[in-house]
N, C-alpha and C positions, 0 to 999 in steps of 0.2 A: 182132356188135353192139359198138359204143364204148363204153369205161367212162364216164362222167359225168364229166365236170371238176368238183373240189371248187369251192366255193361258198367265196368266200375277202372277209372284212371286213377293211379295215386301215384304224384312226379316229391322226389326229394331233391337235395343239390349232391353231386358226386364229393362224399366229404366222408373218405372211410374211417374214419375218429368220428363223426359225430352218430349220435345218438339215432335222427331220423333215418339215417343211411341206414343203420346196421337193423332198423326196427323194419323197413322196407324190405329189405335182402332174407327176411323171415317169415313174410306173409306168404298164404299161399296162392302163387298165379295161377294156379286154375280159376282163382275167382276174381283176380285184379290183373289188369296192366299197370306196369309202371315204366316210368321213365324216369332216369338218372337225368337233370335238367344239366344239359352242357350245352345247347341251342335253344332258345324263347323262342324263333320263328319254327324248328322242330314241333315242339309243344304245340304252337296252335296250329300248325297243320294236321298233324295228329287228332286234334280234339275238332277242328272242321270235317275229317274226313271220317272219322270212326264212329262217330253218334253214341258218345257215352251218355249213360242216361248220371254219373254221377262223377264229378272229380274233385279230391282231395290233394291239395297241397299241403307238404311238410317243411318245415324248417324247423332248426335248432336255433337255442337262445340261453341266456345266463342261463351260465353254471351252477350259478347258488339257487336257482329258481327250485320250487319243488311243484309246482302245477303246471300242467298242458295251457296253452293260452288259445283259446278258438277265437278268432281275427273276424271284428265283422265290418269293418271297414276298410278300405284301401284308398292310401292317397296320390295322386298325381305329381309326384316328388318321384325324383333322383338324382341324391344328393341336393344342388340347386336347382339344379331343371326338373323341366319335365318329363313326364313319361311319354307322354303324346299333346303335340301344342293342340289349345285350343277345345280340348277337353274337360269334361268333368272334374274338377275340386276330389272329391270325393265319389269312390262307389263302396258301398254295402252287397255285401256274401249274400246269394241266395240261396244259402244253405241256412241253415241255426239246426248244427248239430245238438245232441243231447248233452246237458253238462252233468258230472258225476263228481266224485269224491274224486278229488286232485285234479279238475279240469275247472276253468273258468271262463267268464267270457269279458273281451275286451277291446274297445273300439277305440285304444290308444295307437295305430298305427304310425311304424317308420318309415325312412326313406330308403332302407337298403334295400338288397337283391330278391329279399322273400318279398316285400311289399311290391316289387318291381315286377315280381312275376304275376302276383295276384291278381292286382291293377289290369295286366295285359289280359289274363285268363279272365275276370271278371267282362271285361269292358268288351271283349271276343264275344262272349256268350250274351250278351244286352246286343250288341249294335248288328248280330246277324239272327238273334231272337230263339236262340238254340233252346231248345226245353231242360236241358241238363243242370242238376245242381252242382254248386259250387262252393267250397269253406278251403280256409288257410285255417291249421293251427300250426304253434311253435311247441316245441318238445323241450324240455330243459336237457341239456347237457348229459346231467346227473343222476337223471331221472333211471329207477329200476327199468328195464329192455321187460320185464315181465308184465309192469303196471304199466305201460306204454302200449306194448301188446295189447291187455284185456281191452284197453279203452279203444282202441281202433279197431279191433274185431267186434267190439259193441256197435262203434258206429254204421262197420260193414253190415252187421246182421243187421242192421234199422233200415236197409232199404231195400230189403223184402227176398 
């Protein structure tokens, strides 16, 4: 009998200039879902009701950047507020992708919309105990769509 091919979500923001969008729009969905994030409470309905065993967020960032940023922390920031009152400071990624040549790892977290999303998918999959992993990285702008590719279908094939 075949093992089951993992159940794998990858959401970007709908932003056809940026880099993470056009790198999504190439993968092949036979082996991913995605989701263009235009609704948060979409996304975690989705990820409540589907049983990914795996999901990756994308976002773009400086343009001058020339490395992938794998995000292992997310903070309960937007802009001045909160994400959710009364919440955790901080959640950490239960994921730790693998880091390669042009990827790094860093738990300088922002307040914007990628941090916003993570925060919610993170703190989703903790408070209802979901088995799924979970990583935010950010894409540089500028970055080759080819060297963006290799490294995300690396990450794809890592989980099995």
């Amino acid at each position: 009998m075949r093992p089951m091919k993992p159940k794998i979500l990858i959401y970007t923001f709908y932003n056809w200039r940026g880099l993470s969008f056009k790198l999504v729009r190439e993968l092949d969905k036979s082996k991913v879902d995605v989701y263009y994030l235009g609704s948060l409470s979409v996304l975690c309905k989705m990820i409540t009701t589907r049983n990914y065993d795996y999901i990756i967020g994308l976002g773009d960032y400086n343009k001058l950047a020339k490395n992938i940023r794998i995000e292992t922390k997310f903070i309960n920031r937007k802009g001045k507020s909160s994400i959710v009152e009364n919440a955790a400071e901080y959640l950490n990624s239960n994921w730790q992708l693998s880091v390669s040549n042009g990827v790094i790892i860093s738990d300088k977290t922002t307040n914007g919309p990628c941090n916003r999303s993570a925060y919610t998918v993170q703190k989703l999959i903790n408070d209802k105990s979901l088995k799924m992993k979970f990583c935010f990285a950010h894409v540089p702008r500028k970055l080759n769509l080819d060297i963006a590719r290799d490294v995300i279908n690396k990450w794809l094939s890592s989980t099995g």
